[in-house]
N, C-alpha and C positions, 0 to 999 in steps of 0.2 A: 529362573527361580534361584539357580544358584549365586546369579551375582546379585539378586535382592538380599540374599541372605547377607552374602558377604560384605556390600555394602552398608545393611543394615550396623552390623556387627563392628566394621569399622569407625562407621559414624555413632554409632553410641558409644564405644571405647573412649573414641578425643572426647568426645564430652564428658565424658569420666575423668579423663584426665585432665580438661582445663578446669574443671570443678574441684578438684586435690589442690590446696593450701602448700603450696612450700615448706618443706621439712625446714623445720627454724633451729639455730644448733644450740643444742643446750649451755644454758648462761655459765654454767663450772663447767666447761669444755675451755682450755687455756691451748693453745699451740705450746710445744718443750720453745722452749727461750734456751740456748746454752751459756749461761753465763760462766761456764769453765774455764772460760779460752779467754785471760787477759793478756794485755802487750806485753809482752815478755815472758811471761810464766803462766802454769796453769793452775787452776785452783782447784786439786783434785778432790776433796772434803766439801766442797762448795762452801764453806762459810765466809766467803770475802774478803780475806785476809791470806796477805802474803804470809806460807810460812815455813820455817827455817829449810824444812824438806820442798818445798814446791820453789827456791828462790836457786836458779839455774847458775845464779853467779856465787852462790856459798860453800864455802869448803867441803869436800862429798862427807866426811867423817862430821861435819856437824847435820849434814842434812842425814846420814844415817842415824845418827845418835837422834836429833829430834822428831823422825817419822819411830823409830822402837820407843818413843816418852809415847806415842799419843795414841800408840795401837795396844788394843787388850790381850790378856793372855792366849785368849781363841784365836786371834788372829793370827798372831805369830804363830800358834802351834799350826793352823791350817795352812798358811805359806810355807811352812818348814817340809811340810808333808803333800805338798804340791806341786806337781811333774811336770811342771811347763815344758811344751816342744821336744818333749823327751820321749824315746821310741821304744818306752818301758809303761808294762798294763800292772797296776797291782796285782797280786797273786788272789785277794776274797776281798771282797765288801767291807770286814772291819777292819782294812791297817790302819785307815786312817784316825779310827776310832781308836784303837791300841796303842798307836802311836802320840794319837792325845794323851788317852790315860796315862802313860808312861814319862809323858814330860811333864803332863801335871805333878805326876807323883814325887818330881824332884825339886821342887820349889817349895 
């Protein structure tokens, strides 16, 4: 009896399952494409153009000077007040908040 059952149960399964349609992938489903990574330089902004900061062979004083032209006030303030790899924990929750406000206050 038991292997009636079980067989039953197995063989109506597969046929449930050859009867299920293949999950089709949705038409806006795109794979990531990296188009970051050109020969020689990378195009960290993604907008396809080499530019004076992304261009490995230009003097570092212009590639600083033209990545602080194209980054906004938040931003710089948020890199300034950004601990990379450093074995320091802010002291509360708003320094970094205070630390905005503070630079903002000076411009």
């Amino acid at each position: 009896m038991k292997n009636l059952i079980a067989l039953t149960l197995l063989l109506g399964g597969s046929t449930l399952l050859c009867a299920q349609k293949p999950a089709k992938t949705p038409a806006t489903y795109k794979p990531v494409k990296s188009e970051m990574y050109r020969k020689g330089w990378i195009d960290f902004n993604k907008n396809g153009v080499k530019d004076v900061y992304e261009d490995p062979s230009a003097p570092l004083e212009a590639r600083i000077e033209n990545l602080l032209q194209q980054m906004t006030l938040d931003e710089k303030t948020c890199q300034m007040v950004t601990l990379y790899g450093y074995k320091r924990v802010l002291k509360d929750d708003q320094s970094g908040v205070v630390a905005q406000n503070q630079l903002s206050d000076r411009t």
